[in-house]
C-alpha positions, 0 to 999 in steps of 0.5 A, a space after each residue: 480439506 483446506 478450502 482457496 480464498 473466494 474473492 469478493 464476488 464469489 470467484 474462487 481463488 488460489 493464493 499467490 504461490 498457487 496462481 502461476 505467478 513469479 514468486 514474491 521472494 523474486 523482488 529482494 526486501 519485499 514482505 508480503 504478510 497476509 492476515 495481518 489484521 483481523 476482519 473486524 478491524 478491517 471493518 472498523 478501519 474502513 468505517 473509520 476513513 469513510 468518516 473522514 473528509 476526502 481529497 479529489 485533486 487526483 483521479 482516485 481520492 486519498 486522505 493524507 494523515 501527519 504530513 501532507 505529500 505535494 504530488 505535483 513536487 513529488 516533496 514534503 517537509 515540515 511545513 506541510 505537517 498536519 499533526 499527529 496521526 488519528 488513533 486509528 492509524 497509530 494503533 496500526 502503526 504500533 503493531 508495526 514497530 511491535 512486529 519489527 515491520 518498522 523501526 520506529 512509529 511511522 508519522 506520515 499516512 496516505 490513504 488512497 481509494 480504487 475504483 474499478 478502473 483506476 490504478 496508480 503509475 509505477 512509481 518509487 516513494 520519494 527517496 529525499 522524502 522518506 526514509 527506507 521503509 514503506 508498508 501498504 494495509 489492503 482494504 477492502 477489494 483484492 487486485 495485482 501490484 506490479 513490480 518492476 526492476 528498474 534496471 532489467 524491466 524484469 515484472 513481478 505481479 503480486 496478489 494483494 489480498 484483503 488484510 494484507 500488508 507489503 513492507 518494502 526495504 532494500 531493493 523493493 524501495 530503491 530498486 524496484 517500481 510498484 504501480 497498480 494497472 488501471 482496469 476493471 479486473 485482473 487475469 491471475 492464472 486461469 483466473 480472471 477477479 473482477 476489482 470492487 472498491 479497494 482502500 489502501 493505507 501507506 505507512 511512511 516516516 518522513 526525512 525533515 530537513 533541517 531548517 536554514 537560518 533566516 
């Protein structure tokens, strides 16, 4: 018998298509593939980053890697690059161009950290900043991503579970919210999964303009 996942306190837990929650197939463009990395390179991936030094300017701390994302301006251009992307993040940059997840080596990194209890608004990745794919690695906690239709407010929550990856294309970027609920657990179901510390790393190609002449 197949056994359901377990969260990371011990709770058992069905999958997305067994929780009673609205199929991801509901929001157009948006891939939802699970296991996308083994769970020694999970590990290996969040030792990685804790090495690293940490922004605080926000509620949550994040990393930015190739290009760093003025939030205040909701901008990036070349001046804010940062330089090439550490071996780690590149290594999973290629598996997305391998898998045709992305169309070329993304350049731009933002890794985000959530404590119980902090979230992110809903919101849609700069259009004039990047280009028409985004994709999100899950480390480390599960929690609910919520996705709203712009135009009818139409909600779908989406389990993201550890080792997991969401790539947005077509309506999942352009039309459609995603924003991560501030609190310390979330109902799925019948089930109720209290949140641990969750990582996530973004992948993004950035649009830089052309330069004007002096």
């Amino acid at each position: 018998m197949k056994s359901h996942p377990v969260d990371l306190l011990g709770d058992p837990l069905p999958p997305q298509r067994e929780a009673e929650l609205p199929p991801i197939s509901d929001v157009g463009g948006l891939q939802y593939i699970p296991d996308f990395i083994s769970q020694e390179t999970h590990d290996q991936l969040l030792t990685e980053i804790d090495r690293q030094p940490w922004l605080t300017e926000l509620r949550r701390r994040v990393q930015h890697y190739g290009f760093r994302y003025d939030y205040k301006s909701r901008s990036v251009n070349y001046s804010m690059r940062i330089g090439e992307l550490p071996e780690w993040a590149r290594a999973v940059g290629a598996a997305l161009v391998e898998q045709r997840l992305f169309p070329a080596m993304p350049d731009q990194v933002i890794v985000n950290e959530y404590q119980p209890g902090q979230g992110i608004k809903d919101h849609i990745d700069c259009e004039p900043c990047f280009t028409d794919t985004v994709a999100s690695l899950s480390l480390g906690s599960r929690c609910i991503m919520v996705f709203t239709e712009k135009a009818t407010k139409r909600v779908v929550p989406v389990l993201l579970e550890p080792r997991s990856l969401v790539v947005l294309t077509g309506p999942a970027r352009y039309e459609w919210m995603h924003g991560i609920p501030p609190r310390k657990s979330d109902e799925v179901g019948r089930h109720s999964i209290k949140r641990a510390r969750r990582v996530s790393l973004t992948f993004r190609q950035v649009i830089v303009q052309p330069e004007r002449d002096a």
